[in-house]
C-alpha positions in Angstrom: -48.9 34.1 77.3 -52.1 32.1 75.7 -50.4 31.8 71.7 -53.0 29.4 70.3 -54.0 29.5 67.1 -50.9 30.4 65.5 -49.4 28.3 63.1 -45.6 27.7 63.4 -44.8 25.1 61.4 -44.2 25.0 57.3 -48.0 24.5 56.1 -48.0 22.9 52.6 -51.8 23.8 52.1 -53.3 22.3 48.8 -57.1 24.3 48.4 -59.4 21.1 47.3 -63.1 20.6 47.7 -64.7 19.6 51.0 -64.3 16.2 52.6 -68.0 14.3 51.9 -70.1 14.8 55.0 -70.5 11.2 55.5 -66.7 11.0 56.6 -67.6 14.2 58.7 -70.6 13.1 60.9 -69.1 11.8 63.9 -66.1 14.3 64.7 -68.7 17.2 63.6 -70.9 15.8 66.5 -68.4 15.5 68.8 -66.8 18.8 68.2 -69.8 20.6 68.1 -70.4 19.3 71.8 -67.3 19.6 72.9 -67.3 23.6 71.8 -71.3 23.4 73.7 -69.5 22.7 77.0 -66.7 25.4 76.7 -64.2 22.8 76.1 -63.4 24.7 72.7 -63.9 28.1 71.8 -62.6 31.8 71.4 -60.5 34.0 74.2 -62.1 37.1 74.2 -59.1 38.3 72.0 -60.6 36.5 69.5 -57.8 33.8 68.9 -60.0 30.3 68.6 -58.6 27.1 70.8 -59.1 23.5 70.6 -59.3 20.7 67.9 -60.5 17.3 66.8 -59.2 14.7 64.4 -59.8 11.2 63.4 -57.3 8.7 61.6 -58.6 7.9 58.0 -58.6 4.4 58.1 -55.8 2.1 57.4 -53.4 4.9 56.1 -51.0 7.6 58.6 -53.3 10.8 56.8 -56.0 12.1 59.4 -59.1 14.5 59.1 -59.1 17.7 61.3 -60.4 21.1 62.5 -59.1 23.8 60.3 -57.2 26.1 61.6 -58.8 29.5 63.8 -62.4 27.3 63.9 -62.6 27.6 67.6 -65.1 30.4 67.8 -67.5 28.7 65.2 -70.1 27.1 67.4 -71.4 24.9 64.5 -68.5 23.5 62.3 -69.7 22.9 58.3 -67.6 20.4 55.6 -65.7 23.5 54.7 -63.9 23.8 58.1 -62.1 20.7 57.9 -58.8 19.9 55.8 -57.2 16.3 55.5 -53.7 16.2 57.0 -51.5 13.7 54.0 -48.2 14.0 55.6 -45.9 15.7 58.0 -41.9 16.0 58.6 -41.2 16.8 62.2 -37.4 17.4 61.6 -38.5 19.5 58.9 -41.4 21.1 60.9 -43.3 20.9 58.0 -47.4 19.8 57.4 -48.9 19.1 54.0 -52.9 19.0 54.1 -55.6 19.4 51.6 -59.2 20.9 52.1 -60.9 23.9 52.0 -58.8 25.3 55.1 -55.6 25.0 56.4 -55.0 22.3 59.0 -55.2 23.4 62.8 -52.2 24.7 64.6 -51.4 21.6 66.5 -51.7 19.4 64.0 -47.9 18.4 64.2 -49.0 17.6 67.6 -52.1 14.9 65.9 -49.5 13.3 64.0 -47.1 12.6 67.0 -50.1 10.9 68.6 -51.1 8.4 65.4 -47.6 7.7 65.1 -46.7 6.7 68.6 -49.8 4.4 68.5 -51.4 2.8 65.8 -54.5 2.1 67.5 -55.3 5.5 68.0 -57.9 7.3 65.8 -58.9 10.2 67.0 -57.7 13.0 69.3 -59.5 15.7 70.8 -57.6 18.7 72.3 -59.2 21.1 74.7 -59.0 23.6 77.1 -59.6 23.6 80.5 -58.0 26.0 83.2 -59.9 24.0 86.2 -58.6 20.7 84.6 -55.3 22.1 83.1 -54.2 23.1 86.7 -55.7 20.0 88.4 -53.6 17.7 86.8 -50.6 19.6 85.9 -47.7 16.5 86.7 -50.5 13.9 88.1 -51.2 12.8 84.6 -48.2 12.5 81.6 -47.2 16.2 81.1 -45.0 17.6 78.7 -42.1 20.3 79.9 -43.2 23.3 80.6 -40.3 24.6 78.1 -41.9 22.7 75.1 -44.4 25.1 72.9 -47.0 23.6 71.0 -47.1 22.9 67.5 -43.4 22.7 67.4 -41.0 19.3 66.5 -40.2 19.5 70.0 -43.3 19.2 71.4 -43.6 16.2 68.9 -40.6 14.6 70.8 -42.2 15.1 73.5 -45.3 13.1 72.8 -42.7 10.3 71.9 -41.2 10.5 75.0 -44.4 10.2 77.0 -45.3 7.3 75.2 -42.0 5.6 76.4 -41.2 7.0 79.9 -44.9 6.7 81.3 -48.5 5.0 81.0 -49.7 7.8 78.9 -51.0 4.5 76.6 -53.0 3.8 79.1 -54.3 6.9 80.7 -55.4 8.2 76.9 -54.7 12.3 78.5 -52.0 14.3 78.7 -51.3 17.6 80.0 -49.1 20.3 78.0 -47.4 22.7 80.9 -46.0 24.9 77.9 -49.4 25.7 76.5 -51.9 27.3 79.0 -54.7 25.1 79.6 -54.1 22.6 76.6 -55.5 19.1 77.3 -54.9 16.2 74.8 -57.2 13.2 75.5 -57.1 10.3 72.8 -58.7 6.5 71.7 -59.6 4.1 69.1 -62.2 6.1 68.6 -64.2 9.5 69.2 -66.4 7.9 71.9 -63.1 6.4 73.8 -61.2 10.3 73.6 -64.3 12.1 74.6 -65.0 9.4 77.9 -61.2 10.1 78.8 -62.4 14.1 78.9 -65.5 13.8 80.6 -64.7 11.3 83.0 -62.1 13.5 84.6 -64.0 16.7 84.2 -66.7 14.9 86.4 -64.5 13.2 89.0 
């Protein structure tokens, strides 16, 4: 069962004004393509998938989709919140913006944390890809759900038990179709996507 969209952790939401759209540009290009070639969207029961963020630089606070912004083919300032900090033992989130952070956000912040060169993350779905390389790239148990401290753990664990560094994707086999791709920037997380979607 497909649960995206729901949010399961503690979300300590703080309703502020939108971030300037100079900050914006990029990851609004991006996602906008990225929801152009199917890569997000809705399910037809109206539950929105897939998210983009980017690490505000030099701090651990990151910009993101808000959450249930999957079926919005062309994102505005007011669908994106700024994650400040998170407690995975706590499974809790604190964010501020005009919208709530994205359910997978927990699952951002795993990512910056395990890397600091990473700064920005794009997660998609794919059933063609998903199933393709289900356990021939880093993949997560298929027990771990998303958004969850466990599938936080899991990220770390990738990070140290393969070359997930390296291959910048990773499969989650408890969360239908869910693709994470990542880089030092937008351009290097979106090449990591396309390149295998054209292979």
């Amino acid at each position: 069962m497909i649960d995206e969209g729901y949010i399961k952790f503690n979300c300590m939401w703080k309703k502020a004004r939108a971030l300037p759209a100079k900050a914006l540009r990029e990851i609004t290009k991006w996602r906008n393509w990225l929801h152009e070639l199917g890569f997000i969207g809705v399910y037809p029961d109206g539950i929105g998938f897939g998210n983009v963020s980017i690490r505000i630089p030099n701090t651990t606070q990151f910009i993101i989709t808000g959450t249930q912004t999957g079926g919005i083919a062309k994102l505005a300032a007011k669908h994106y919140t700024k994650v400040t900090s998170g407690n995975f033992e706590q499974n809790a989130l604190q964010c501020e913006g005009p919208v709530e952070a994205s359910s997978e956000s927990l699952t951002h912040l795993a990512v910056y944390q395990a890397d600091k060169n990473i700064h920005a993350i794009i997660h998609t779905h794919h059933p063609k890809l998903w199933k393709k390389l289900l356990d021939k790239v880093p993949t997560t148990f298929p027990s771990v759900a998303y958004g969850t401290p466990e599938m936080a753990h899991e990220i770390f664990r990738l990070f140290k038990e393969t070359d997930l560094a390296k291959q910048k994707i990773l499969v989650m086999a408890g969360h239908e179709d869910g693709l994470i791709t990542f880089g030092c920037n937008l351009d290097q997380a979106g090449e990591a996507l396309l390149k295998i979607d054209n292979k």
